[in-house]
C-alpha positions in Angstrom: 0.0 0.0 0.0 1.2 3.8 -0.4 1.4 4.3 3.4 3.2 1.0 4.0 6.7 1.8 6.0 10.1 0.8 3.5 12.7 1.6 6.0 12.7 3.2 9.2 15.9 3.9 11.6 16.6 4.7 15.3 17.4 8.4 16.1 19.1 10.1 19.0 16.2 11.3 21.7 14.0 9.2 21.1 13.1 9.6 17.6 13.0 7.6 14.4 13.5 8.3 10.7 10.8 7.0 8.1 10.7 6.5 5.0 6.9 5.3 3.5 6.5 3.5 0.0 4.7 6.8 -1.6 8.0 8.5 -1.6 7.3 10.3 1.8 10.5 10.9 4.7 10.3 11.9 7.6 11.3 12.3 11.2 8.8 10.6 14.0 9.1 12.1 17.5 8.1 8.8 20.3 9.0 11.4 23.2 4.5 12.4 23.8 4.1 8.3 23.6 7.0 7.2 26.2 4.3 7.8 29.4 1.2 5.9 28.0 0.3 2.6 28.6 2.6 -0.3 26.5 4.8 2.6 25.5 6.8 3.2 28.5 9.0 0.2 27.5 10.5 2.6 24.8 11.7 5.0 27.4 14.9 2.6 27.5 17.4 3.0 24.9 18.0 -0.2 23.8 15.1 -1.8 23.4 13.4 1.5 21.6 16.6 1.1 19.3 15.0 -2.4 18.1 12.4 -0.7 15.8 11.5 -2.5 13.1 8.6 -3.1 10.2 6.1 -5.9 10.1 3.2 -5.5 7.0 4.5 -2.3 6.6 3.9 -0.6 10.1 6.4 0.3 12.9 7.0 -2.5 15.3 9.1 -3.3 18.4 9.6 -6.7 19.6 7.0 -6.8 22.8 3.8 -6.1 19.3 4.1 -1.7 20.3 3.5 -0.1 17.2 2.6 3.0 15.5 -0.6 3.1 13.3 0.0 4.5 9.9 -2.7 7.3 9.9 -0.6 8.6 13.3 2.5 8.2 11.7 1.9 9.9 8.2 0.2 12.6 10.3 2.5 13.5 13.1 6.0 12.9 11.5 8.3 16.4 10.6 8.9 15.6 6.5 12.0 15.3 5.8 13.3 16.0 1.9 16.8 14.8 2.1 19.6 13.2 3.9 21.7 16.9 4.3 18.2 18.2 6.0 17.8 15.2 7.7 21.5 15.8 9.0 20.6 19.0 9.8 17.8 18.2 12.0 19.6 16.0 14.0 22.2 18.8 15.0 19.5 21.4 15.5 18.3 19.2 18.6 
């Protein structure tokens, strides 16, 4: 599908880069998720870190994920690697 996740990557502070099948990039903020419910498991480094895709969505090992709608929604687009650089050093 065109909101199905191709490659996603852990990011300092909690953060992940995305990249969807439709072209989209972007940079997903977990930081207002790491208080709620099966969430608060991210708040430790490594196992956040173990992001990965099943059927195209976000997934960590204990079944957390992130619905697409959410994701394609709340994620900072990113056009490029150089501004994707760049918005890592801004933080």
């Amino acid at each position: 599908m065109y909101w199905d996740v191709k490659t996603v990557e852990p990011l300092p502070d909690f953060r992940i880069y995305v990249e969807i099948e439709n072209g989209r990039k972007g940079i997903f903020d977990l930081k207002p998720d790491l208080n709620h419910g099966v969430f608060r498991e991210l708040q430790d480094n490594h196992y956040s870190n173990r992001v990965g895709i099943l059927f195209g969505t976000i997934t960590w090992p204990n079944e957390q994920d992130i619905a697409p709608k959410t994701l394609l929604s709340e994620m900072l687009p990113v056009e490029s690697t150089a501004s994707l650089k760049e918005n890592i050093a801004s933080d």
